[in-house]
Structures are given as structure tokens and as C-alpha cells.
N, C-alpha and C positions, 0 to 999 in steps of 0.2 A: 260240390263236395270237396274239392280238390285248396279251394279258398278257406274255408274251416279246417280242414286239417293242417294248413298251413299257417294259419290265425292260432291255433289251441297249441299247434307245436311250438312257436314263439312263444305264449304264452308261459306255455311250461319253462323252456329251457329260462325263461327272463328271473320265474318266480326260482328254480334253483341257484341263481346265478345270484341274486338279493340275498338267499338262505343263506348261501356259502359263506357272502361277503360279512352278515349281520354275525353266526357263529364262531365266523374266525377272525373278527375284533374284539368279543366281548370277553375272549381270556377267558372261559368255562372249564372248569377242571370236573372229567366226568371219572364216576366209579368211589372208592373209598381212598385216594390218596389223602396222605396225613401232610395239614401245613408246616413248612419249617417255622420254629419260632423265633418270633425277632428280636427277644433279646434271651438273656441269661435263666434271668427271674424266673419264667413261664417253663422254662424246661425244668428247672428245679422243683421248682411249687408243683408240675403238674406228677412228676417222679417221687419226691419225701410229702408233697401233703404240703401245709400253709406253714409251718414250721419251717420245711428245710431252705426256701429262700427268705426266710426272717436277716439272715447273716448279708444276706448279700445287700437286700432292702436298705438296713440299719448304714451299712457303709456306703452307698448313694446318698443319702440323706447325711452322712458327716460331711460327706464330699460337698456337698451341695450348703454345709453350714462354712466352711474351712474358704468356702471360693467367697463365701455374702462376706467372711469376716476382711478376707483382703481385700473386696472392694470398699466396706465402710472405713477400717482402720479407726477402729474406736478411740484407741490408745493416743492416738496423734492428734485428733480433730472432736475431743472428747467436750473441750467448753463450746465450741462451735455448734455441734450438738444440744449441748446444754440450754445453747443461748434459743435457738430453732424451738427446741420444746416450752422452752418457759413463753416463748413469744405465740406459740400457738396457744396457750393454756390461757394469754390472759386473751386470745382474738376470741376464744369459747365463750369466756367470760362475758364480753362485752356483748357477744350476739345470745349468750341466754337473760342479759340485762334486755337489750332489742326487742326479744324473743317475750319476755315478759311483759314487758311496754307495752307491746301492740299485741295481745291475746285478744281476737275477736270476742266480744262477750257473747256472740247468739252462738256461736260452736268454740266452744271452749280448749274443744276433745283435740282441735289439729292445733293451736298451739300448744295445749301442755305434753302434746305427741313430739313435737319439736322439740322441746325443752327435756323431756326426758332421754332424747337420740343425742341433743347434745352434753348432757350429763354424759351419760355413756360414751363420748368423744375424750370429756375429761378422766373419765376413767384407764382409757388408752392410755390417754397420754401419759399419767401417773403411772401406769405398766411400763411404759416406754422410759419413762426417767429412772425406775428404779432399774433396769436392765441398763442404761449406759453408764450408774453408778456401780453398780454389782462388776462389770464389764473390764 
């Protein structure tokens, strides 16, 4: 008797000793505490509704247009650009010539599915030229 109770009290004390350990790493926040938010936005948005961080939103996003401009520096390096884009427009070119060349005749469907993805390359790229001319 005296060996089982001495077996089942280790036991015990081992299995709260595990409990303690596993609950007081795992960071558990018990009851209804409210998280802090982590940025601006969420406190706003969650106080005025989807409108009232519109303002704050909008001026991240210029910040984040004002940092792309001073890394590309359009104005400076503007034919450099230039040259980049025209030279990718004609490598489109040549591989939807490729592209056409070698269209497997038994499935048709995956080359002219190629040709059409690289169309739409060329389309970019026409976006992208008239935005460094606009620019």
C-alpha cells in the first residue's frame, strides 16, 4: 500500500509540474482583456467605422509612393528606363514569334495559352512606358 501511494503521489505532483510548465509558456491571456493595437489604423477604423482611418491609410500609401520615387529617380535615369523597356518589348516579341513557331498541333490550347500570357506582358510593358513618359 505504502508503494502505490508513493508511485500515484509522484505521479501527481510530476503531472502538475508538466501543467505549470506547459501554461506558463504558452502566454494564455485568461477572462475578456482587450488587445492593444498595433498600429494606428485599427484603433481608428475600430472607433470612426471604415472611414475614419481612410486619412491615415491614404498618407501611408503616398509615403510609400514618395520613397519608390526616390529610389527609381525617373527624371534622371529616364532613357535608361526607356531603353530596359523597349528591349524587353522586342525579347516578348521574339518569344511570341518562338511561341508561335513551335505550337504543338495535337494541343493547341497550351501554346496559344502562352501567347496570350505573353500578349498581356506586352501590354504591361506599354503601361509601364507610357507611365515613364507621363513621369
Amino acid at each position: 500500500m505504502n508503494n502505490t501511494f508513493l508511485y500515484n503521489s509522484v505521479i501527481f505532483i510530476s503531472v502538475c509540474i508538466l501543467t505549470y510548465f506547459v501554461f506558463s509558456n504558452i502566454g494564455v491571456k485568461e477572462g475578456l482583456e482587450t488587445a492593444t493595437a498595433s498600429t494606428s489604423t485599427s484603433t481608428t477604423t475600430s472607433s470612426n467605422g471604415v472611414a475614419g482611418g481612410a486619412a491615415a491609410y491614404g498618407a501611408n500609401i503616398k509615403a510609400q509612393v514618395i520613397k519608390l520615387q526616390d529610389t527609381t529617380l525617373i527624371s534622371k535615369y529616364r532613357a535608361d528606363y526607356e531603353n530596359v523597356v523597349i528591349n524587353m518589348d522586342d525579347l516578348v516579341n521574339n518569344l511570341m514569334l518562338q511561341t508561335t513557331l513551335t505550337i504543338d498541333q495535337s494541343k493547341p490550347e497550351v501554346g496559344l495559352e502562352k501567347l496570350a500570357k505573353l500578349n498581356q506582358a506586352k501590354a504591361a510593358l506599354n503601361s509601364v512606358m507610357k507611365f515613364i513618359d507621363k513621369t
